[in-house]
GUVEX-452906 format. One record per residue (C-alpha): x, y, z. Coordinates in steps of 0.001 Angstrom, whole numbers, plus 500000, padded with zeros to 6 digits. Layout:
BEGIN
XYZ ...
This chain:
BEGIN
306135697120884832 308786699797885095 307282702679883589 309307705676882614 309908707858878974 312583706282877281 314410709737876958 314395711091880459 311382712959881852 311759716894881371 315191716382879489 314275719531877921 313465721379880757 316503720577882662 320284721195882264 321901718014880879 324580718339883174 324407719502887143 327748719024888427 331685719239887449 333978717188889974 337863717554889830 339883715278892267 343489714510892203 345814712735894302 348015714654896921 351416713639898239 350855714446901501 346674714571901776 346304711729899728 342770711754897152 341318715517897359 338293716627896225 339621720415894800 336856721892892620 332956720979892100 331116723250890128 328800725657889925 327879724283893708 328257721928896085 326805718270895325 325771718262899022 327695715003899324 330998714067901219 334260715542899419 336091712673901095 333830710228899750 333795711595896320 337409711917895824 337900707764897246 335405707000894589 336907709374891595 340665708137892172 340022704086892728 342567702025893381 345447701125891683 344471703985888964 348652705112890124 348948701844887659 347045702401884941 347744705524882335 343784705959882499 340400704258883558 336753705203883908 334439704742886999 331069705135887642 328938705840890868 325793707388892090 324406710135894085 321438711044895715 320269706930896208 317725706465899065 318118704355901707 315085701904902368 313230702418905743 312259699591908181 309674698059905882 312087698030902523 310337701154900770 311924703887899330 310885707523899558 309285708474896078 310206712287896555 313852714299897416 316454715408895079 316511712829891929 319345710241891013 322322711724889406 324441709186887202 328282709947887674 330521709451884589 334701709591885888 337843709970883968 341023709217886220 344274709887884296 348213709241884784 350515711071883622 354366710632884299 356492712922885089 360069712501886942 360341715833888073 357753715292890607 357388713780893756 356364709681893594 356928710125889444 353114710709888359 350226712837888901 347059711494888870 343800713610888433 340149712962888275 337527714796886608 333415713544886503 330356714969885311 326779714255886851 323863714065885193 319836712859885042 320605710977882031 320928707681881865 322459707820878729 325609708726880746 328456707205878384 327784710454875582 330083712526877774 332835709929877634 334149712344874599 334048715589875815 334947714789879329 338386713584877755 339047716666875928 338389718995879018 340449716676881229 343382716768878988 342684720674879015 342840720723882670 345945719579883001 347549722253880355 345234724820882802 344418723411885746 341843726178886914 337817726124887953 337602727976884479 338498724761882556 335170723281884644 333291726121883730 333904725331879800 333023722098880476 329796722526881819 328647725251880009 329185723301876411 327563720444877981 324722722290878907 324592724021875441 323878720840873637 320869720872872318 317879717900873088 314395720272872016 314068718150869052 314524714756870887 310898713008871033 309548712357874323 308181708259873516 305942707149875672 307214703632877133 304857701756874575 306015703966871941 309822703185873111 309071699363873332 308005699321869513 310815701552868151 313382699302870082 312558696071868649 311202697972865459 313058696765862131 312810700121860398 315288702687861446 312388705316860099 309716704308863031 308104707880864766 310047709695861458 307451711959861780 307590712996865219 311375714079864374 310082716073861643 307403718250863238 309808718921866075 312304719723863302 309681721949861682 308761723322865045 312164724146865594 312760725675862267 309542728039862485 310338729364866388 314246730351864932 312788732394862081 310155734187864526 312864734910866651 314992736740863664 311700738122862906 311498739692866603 315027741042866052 314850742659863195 311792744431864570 313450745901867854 316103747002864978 313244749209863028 312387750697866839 315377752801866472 314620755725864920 318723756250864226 318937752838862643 315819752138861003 316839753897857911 320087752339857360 319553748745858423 315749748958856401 316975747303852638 319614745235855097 316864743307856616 314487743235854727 317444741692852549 318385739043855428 314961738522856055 314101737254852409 317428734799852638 316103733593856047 313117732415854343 314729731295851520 317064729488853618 314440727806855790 312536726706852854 315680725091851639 316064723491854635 312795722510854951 313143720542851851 316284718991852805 314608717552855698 312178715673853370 314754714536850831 316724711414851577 319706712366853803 316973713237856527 314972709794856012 317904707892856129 318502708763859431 318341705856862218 315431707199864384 316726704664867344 318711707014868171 318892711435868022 321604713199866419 323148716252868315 326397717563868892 328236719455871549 330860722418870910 333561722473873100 336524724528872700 335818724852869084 335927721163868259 332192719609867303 331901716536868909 328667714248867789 326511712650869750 324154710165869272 321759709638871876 320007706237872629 316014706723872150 314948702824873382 317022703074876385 314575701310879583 314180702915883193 317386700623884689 319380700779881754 322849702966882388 325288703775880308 327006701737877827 327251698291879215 327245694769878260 324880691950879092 326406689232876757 329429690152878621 327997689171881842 326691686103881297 329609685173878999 331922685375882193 329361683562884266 328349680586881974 330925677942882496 329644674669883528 329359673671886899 332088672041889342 330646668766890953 330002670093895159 332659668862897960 330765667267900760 327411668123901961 326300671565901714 323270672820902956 321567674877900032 319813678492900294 315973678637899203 316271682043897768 319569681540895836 320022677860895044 316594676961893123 318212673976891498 320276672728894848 323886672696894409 323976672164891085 322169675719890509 323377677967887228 325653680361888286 323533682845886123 320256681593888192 321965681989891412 322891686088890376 319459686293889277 317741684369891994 320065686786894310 318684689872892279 315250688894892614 315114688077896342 317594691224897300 320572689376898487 324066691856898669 326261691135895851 330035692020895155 331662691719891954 334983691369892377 337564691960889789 340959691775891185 343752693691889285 341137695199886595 340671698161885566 337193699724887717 335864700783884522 335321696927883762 333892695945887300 331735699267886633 330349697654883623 329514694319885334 327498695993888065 325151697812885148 324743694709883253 323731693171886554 321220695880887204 319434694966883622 319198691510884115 317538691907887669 315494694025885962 314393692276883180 316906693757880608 316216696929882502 312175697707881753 310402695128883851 311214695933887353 312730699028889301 314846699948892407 317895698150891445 319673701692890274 318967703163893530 321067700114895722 324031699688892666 327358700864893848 328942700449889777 332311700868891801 333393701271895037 335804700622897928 336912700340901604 336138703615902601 332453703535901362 332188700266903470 329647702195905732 327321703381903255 327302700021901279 326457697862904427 323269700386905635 321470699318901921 320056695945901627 320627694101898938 323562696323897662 325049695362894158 328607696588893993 331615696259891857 335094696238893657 338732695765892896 340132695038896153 340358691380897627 340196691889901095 336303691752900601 336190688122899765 337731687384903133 335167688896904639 331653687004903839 329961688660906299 329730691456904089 328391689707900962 325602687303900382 327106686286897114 330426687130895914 330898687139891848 334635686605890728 335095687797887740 338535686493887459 337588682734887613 333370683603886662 332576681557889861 329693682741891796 329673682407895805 327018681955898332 328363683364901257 328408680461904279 327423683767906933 324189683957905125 321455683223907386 318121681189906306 315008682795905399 312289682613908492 310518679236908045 313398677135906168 314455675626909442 318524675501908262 317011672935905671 318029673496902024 316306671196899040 318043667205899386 319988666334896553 320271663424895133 321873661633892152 318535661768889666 318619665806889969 322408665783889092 321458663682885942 318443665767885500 320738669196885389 323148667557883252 320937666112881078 320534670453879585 323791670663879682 324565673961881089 327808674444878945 327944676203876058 328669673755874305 325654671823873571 323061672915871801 319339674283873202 316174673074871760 313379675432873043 310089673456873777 307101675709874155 304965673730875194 303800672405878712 307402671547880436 307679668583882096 308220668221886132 311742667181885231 312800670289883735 312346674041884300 312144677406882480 315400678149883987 317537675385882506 315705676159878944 316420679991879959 320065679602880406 320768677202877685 318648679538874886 320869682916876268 324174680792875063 323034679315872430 321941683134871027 325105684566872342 327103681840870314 324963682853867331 326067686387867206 322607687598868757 323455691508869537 322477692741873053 319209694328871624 317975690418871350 319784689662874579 318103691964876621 314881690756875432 314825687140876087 316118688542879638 312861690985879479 310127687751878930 312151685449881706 311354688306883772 308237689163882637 307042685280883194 308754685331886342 306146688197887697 303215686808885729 303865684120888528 303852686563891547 300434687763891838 298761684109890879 301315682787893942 300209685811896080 296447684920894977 296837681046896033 298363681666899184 296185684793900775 293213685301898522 294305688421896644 296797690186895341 297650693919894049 299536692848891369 296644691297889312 293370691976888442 290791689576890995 288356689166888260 291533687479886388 293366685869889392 290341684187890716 289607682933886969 293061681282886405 291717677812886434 289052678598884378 289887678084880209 289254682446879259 290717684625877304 291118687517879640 292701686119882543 296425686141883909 296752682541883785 299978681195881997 298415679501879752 294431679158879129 293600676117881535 296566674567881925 296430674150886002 299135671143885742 301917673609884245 300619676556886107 301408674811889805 304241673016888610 305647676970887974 304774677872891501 306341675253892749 309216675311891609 309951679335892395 307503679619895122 311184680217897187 312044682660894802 308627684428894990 308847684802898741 312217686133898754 310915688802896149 308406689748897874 309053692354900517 311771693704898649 312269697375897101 311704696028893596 308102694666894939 307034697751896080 307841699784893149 306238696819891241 302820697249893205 303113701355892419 303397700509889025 301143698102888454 298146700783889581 299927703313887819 300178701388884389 296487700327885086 295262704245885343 296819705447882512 296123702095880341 293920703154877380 292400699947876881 290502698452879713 288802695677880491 291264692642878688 294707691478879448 296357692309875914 299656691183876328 297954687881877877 295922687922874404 299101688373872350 300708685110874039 297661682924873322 298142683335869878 301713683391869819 302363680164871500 301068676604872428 297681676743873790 295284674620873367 292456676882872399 289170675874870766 287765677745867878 285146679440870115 288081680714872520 289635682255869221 287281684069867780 286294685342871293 290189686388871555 289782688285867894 286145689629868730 287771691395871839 290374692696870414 288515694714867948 286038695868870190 288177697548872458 291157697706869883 289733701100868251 291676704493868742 294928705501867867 296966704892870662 294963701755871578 296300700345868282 299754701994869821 299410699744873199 298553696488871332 301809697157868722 304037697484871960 303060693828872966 303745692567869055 307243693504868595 308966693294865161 311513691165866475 309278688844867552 307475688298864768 305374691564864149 301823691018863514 302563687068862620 300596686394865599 297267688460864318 297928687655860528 296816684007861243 293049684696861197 293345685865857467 293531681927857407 291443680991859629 288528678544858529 286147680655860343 284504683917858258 284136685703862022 288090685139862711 289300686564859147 286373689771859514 288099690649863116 291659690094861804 290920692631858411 289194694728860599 291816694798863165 294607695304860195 292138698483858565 293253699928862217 297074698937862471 297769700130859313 295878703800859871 298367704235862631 301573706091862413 303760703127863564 301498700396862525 301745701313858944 305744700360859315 304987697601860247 305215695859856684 301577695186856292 302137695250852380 303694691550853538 300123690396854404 298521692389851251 300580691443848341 299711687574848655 299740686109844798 298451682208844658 301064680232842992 301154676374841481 301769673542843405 305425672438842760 305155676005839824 309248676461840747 310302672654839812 310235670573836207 308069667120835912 311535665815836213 312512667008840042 310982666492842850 307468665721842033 306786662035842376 306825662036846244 304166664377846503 302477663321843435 302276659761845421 300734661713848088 297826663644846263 297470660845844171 297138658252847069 294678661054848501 297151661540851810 297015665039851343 294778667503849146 296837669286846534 298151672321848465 297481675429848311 300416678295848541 300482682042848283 303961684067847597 304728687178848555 307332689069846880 307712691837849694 308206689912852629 310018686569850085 307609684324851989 305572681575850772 301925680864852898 300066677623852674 297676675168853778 298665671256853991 295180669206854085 295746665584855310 293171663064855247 294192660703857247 294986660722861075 298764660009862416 300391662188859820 304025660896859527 306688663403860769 309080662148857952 306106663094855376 306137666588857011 310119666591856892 309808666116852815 307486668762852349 309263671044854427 312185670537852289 310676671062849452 308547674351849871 311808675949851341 313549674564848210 311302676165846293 311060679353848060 314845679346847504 314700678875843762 311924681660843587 313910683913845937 317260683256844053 315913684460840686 314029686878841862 318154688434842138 318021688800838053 319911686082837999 319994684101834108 322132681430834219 320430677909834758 321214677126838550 320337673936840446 319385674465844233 321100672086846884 319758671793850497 323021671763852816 321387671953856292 318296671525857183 317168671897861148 314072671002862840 312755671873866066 309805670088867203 307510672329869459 304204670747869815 302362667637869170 299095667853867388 296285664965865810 295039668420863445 295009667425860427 294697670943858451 298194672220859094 299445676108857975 303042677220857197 304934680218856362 308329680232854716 310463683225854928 313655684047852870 316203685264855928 319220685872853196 319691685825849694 323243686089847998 324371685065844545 325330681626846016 323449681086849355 319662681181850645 318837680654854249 314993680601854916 312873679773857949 309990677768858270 307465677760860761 304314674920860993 301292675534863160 297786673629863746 295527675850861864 292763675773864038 294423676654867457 297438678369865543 300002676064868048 303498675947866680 304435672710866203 307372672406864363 310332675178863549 312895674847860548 315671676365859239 317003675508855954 320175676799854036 320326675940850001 323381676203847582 322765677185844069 325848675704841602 325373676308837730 323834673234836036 326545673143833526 328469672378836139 326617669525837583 326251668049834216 329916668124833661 330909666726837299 332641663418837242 329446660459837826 329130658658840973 329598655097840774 326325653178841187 327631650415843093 331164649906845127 332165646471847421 333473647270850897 333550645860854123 330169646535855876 330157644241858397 330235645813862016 332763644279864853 331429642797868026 327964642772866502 324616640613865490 322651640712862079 319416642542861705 316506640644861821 314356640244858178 311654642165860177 314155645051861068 315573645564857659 311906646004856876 311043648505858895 313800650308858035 312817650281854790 309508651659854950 309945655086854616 306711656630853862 303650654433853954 302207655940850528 305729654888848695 306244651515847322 308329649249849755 310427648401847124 312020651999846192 314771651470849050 316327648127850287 317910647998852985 320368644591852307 321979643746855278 322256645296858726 323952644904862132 323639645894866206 326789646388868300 326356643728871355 326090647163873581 323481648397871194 324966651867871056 325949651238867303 324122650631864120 324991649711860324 323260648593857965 323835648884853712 321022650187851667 320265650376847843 318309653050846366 315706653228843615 315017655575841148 311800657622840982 313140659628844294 314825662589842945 315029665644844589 317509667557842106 318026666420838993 320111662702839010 319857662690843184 317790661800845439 315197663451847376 316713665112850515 313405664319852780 313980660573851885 317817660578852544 316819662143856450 313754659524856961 316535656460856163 318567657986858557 315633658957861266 314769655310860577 318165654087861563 318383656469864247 315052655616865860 315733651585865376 318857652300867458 317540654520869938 314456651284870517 317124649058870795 319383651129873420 316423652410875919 314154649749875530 311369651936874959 309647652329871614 310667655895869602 307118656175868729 306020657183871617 308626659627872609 309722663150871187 312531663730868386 312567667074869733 315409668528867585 316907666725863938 319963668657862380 320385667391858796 323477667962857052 323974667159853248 327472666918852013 327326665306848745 324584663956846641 323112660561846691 322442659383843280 319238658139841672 319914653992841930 323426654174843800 324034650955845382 325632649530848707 325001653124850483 326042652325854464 324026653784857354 326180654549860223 324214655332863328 325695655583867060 324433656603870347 326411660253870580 325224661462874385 322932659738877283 321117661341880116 318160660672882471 316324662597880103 317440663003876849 319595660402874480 321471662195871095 321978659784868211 323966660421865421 323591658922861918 325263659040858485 325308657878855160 328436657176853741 330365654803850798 334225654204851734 336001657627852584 332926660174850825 330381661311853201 326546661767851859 324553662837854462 324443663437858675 321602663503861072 321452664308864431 318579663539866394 317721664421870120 314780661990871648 313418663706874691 312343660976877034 308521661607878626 310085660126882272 313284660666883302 315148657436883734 318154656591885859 318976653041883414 320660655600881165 
């Protein structure tokens, strides 16, 4: 909702820097404000020089702070005056430097620049330099230097995006996105120099006494200046200019002869400062939870989930609601505590471009003597290094400690008007409820997208998917963005609360809010219809909603909500509400599709529509995936809109980036075209020939190294282990096609070594649609990603990623053979045998395979039931790779195992619950007609909620194969 240019407004217009501060530390007067330049800041020189010289900077040889000026205190009613002077971001270098001939050993000086832009951490270079000039020649003319370079650098060929235009280059994939905006300002540029040469050498010719001799000069200089810009001119279009990273603008600033780059951010959001880090943040503040002492009663506003709340909820439920938060960070340098403050500013903000206000109340660092000022704005957030403010909780609603990464609720905190001192009862189910996520980083997250049950919360699943994409390297781009949606979903919720309670709102459209029950495409519902999932929301942050409300970051929210709807250029839909209802699960019939597609190119039709629509169908998440599913579509209306639609996309300057060649270089290729009669074929032969499934159709696409296709079932009840084989084996053969597609010659053989499923929806459809996309190709390794949706509503309902080995045949052929059969000891301790009946249904792995292609021999149940074993022979006619067999049947033996124990531990069927995540790993390979293979399957984690089971095959001391499964249980259970 925050709307602002990513580059700041008139940064062209305005100097780049307004103010030079110099403090430094007196003897006798203590910290002394001693020069600001060119004028006053109009602000306390007391106050300045506490902040520029923070404590303990006597210990440290240097460290950087950061502070504000010009913020707005909020009147009676929480608003904040739109007009006065504008916010200037403070950038401070403090520096030590010993020296025993002086009094106390050291002298310490400060010096800071101020600026509009947000983009503050640019001068960190140059603001070192003049520093370490000042104190060679410590005079106002070293200031004067300072500012004057600064204010030289030059921004007139920075682009001024609009925010939609910022929103698609920051998640854009091409580093060349708006190229041609740089260009013509380049150009622009280029042309206004040579007038102004031009205009020179004609006041030259005025002069009667020069005209003569400087004539054949000029005209001389003036054919080389044309030359020249011709030359440059064509540089610009040659490759060194187009290999420029358009995220970001090249300059440089000059300062005392040295030329000092600068690259300055273009995707930077309204509450974004400086160069901070998110991960950071919730890296500190993402340990698991400490079980409470005693009773406690719990704060609506803060504590969503009780006692047992996140301590990344409670900073963002404290955020949200405009509680006062310190950071404290004892002993460390206030450069670090500076940073924590900004990252805390973004994630209240919704990775800093959903909400505003949270800029104007952030104190990055402060201390004692600003006490004062901090307590007179509500819901300060402020970073601190001394302790003597955690003894005092009156000061602080929640105190952040980001030595230990424990988060505080202050016990002076009064209760919001109406809670009546009562927080939410606790009890033992919630505690097995929270635990059954698993805050800690260390399990893993499985994201389900569709409707959440009352057990469980988007802020569990929140929390849990931030770690997990920290732990897999996800850079703070990414970060930021999953912070963005939370927030984004969070104030979907606001105006349909507001609507519910009072009868309207000024957040949301009536029209829309007052047809949020209603199945429709237009309306600002969560999800088309879905009233169960929609209250359940409200429910469950109807405290957070009513601390929000009311609070500075409301207001601003209202203003730009009527702002963003008068300067909208498409009117009349929700788009972004559009986007999500073919992105995700909802359960939309084909009539409430095409209507979706039919809108969208009606009022879908000039360029910076097209603009608007790209801005809610970021590259990042998927590009135009969401559209490109009615070129599939059954229905001849759906895939007319969606070509239609593309025509437009791809006449735009951004949309044409946005890889549509991926969607227009489709070739149809063979069923099974990659693999021999020998490998791989006689599962899915059984299943076209057994008339399970017609024979499939695929399409390939060498730019994008994705494969497209239809799977057409005819039957009802489609086995999820008959989806797991073909999954494995059109990303197998999307591998192969992807691997030689390197030039490589040599005969290679293709192992899968991890294959992971994600289960997102449930579905009876029986016309299914994939896409397959190669994420990395080496000369050893391909990783590709699979996605499976219900073709007619376009759900998701399953996700998979698979990673394949290629080895040289030769080398497989020459490999020492597996045994076929070895004796051991199979039989499992403090056990009972298997009945007949349950070695048979272990055994029937796909209902279109004969029974008799794997035996399972012998089998046992711990007297616990939380382990499994059983031995198993297998056939031949199940090879995967040549000689082995078929990975898809290895993981069904094991699901089979894995679900037999989980039926036998719960007492409730695994048919009828969700195996919401499966992790296969293959180690070795199974030969064709190996012998005495053992199944080891235990119960590896328990909850109210959610029961792990982990399985393997496995002959004496070699391991095969691993699963791990997670079942998600429909009803929380406290036998568990």
């Amino acid at each position: 909702m925050a709307n602002t240019n990513a580059a700041d407004d008139g940064a062209s217009q305005q100097r780049n820097v307004e103010y030079i501060l110099l403090a430094e530390f007196d003897i006798d007067r203590g910290a002394i404000l001693k020069h600001q330049y060119p004028r006053p800041t109009g602000a306390d020189d007391s106050h300045l020089a506490e902040l520029m010289l923070p404590d303990g900077a006597h210990a440290r040889e240097s460290d950087w702070t950061m502070f504000f000026l010009n913020q707005k205190t909020p009147d009676e009613s929480g608003k904040v005056a739109e007009d006065g002077p504008p916010l200037l971001y403070v950038l401070n270098l403090v520096r030590t430097k010993h020296d025993k001939e002086v009094r106390r050993g050291a002298i310490v000086k400060a010096m800071a620049v101020c600026t509009r832009h947000r983009f503050i951490h640019i001068y960190q270079a140059i603001l070192m330099l003049a520093l370490e000039n000042y104190y060679r020649a410590p005079t106002v003319d070293t200031l004067a230097e300072l500012y004057k370079s600064a204010n030289q650098m030059d921004l007139s060929c920075m682009p001024q995006l609009s925010r939609h235009e910022t929103t698609i280059l920051r998640f854009s994939d091409d580093q060349n996105m708006f190229e041609e905006r740089f260009l013509q300002l380049e150009k622009e540029k280029r042309l206004v120099d040579t007038l102004s040469r031009d205009a020179d050498r004609l006041e030259t010719l005025h002069d009667p006494a020069l005209a003569e001799m400087t004539t054949s000069a000029s005209e001389e200089s003036f054919a080389t200046a044309r030359r020249g810009t011709a030359a440059e001119s064509g540089r610009s279009r040659g490759p060194s200019a187009r290999n420029k990273d358009r995220r970001f603008f090249d300059t440089e600033i000059v300062y005392s002869g040295v030329k000092l780059p600068i690259r300055v951010p273009m995707t930077v959001y309204p509450e974004e400062i400086g160069d901070f880090s998110l991960i950071q943040l919730l890296t500190t503040f993402s340990g698991a939870l400490a079980p409470p002492s005693g009773s406690k009663t719990t704060h609506p506003h803060l504590e969503s989930s009780g006692q047992y709340t996140h301590p990344i909820i409670l900073l963002m439920n404290g955020l949200l609601t405009q509680k006062r938060i310190i950071f404290l960070g004892h002993n460390k340098p206030a450069g670090e505590v500076s940073n924590y403050v900004l990252a805390a500013v973004a994630l209240g903000s919704g990775g800093g471009g959903v909400l505003r206000g949270f800029a104007n109340r952030a104190f990055p660092y402060t201390n004692l003597t600003n006490l004062d000022t901090l307590l007179s704005f509500p819901g300060y957030i402020a970073g601190v290094t001394n302790p003597a403010f955690e003894e005092h909780p009156e000061w602080w609603d929640l105190l952040c400690n980001i030595n230990t990464g424990k988060v505080t609720v202050s016990p002076a905190l009064a209760m919001p008007p109406g809670a009546g001192g009562q927080g939410k009862p606790q009890t033992d189910s919630l505690r097995r409820s929270l635990d059954s996520v698993s805050l800690s980083r260390n399990r893993s997250f499985s994201s389900r997208e569709g409707k959440p049950d009352k057990w469980n919360n988007s802020d569990t699943e929140f929390v849990q998917d931030l770690m997990l994409a920290i732990e897999r390297h996800y850079g703070e781009v990414a970060i930021r963005a999953k912070v963005e949606n939370y927030v984004r979903h969070f104030m979907s919720l606001v105006p349909l609360y507001e609507y519910e309670r009072n009868g309207s709102s000024q957040l949301g459209d009536p029209a829309h809010l007052a047809a949020s029950d209603k199945t429709g495409v237009d309306g600002y519902a969560i999800s088309p219809g879905d009233k169960e999932t929609r209250d359940h929301e409200l429910s469950f942050y109807q405290n957070r909603i009513e601390g929000f409300i009311g609070t500075q970051a409301y207001y601003n929210s209202l203003a730009d909500y009527q702002s963003m709807q008068s300067s909208s250029v498409i009117r009349g839909i929700d788009i972004a509400h559009m986007v999500y209802c073919l992105r995700n699960s909802t359960n939309l019939d084909v009539n409430e599709v095409e209507a979706i597609y039919k809108r969208l190119d009606e009022q879908v039709v000039t360029d910076e529509q097209v603009t608007e629509l790209l801005a809610s169908l970021p590259q990042s998440q998927g590009g135009l995936q969401p559209l490109a599913y009615g070129f599939y579509h059954p229905s001849p209306a759906i895939r007319l809109y969606t070509v239609r639609l593309f025509q437009k996309i791809e006449g735009n300057q951004a949309g044409s980036r946005y890889r549509i060649n991926a969607y227009n270089d489709l070739t149809p290729v063979e069923f099974h075209a990659m693999w021999g009669h020998s490998s791989a074929q006689f599962l899915e032969g059984r299943m076209v020939d057994q008339k399970v499934i017609d024979t499939p159709k695929y399409w390939y696409s060498p730019e994008s190294r994705s494969y497209l296709g239809f799977w057409n079932f005819n039957i009802q009840g489609i086995e999820e282990t008959t989806l797991l084989t073909l999954i494995d084996d059109v990303t197998g053969e999307l591998a192969y096609r992807s691997f030689l597609a390197q030039g490589i010659k040599q005969e290679h053989i293709g192992f899968t070594v991890n294959l992971k499923i994600v289960k997102k929806n449930n579905t009876r459809a029986t016309r299914l649609f994939f896409e397959a996309t190669a994420l990395q190709v080496t000369s050893r390794k391909v990783v590709i990603e699979c996605m499976l949706y219900d073709t007619i509503t376009g759900m998701l309902l399953l996700q998979a990623q698979a990673i394949f080995v290629f080895m040289p045949l030769a080398a497989i052929k020459s490999a020492k053979a597996e045994p076929k059969s070895i004796e051991d000891n199979y039989e499992l301790s403090s056990s009972q045998a298997l009945s007949e009946n349950a070695l048979y249904a272990l055994g029937q792995v796909m209902s279109f395979l004969p029974h008799n292609t794997i035996v399972h021999k012998a089998g046992w149940l711990s007297n616990d039931s939380k382990h499994l074993r059983a031995v198993v022979d297998f056939g031949d006619n199940l090879s995967g790779p040549p000689i082995y067999v078929h990975g898809g049947i290895l993981g069904t033996v094991l699901f089979n195992a894995s679900a037999l124990l989980f039926t036998r531990f719960t007492g409730i069927d695994a048919k009828s619950v969700d195996a919401s995540e499966r992790d296969i790993n293959y180690h070795n390979g199974v030969p064709l007609e190996c012998q005495n293979i053992t199944i080891d399957a235990t119960i590896n984690e328990a909850s109210s909620s959610q029961v792990t089971v982990f399985a393997k095959l496995v002959r004496q001391q070699k391991l095969f194969t691993t699963l791990k499964t997670t079942f998600t249980l429909p009803i929380p259970t406290t036998k568990l």
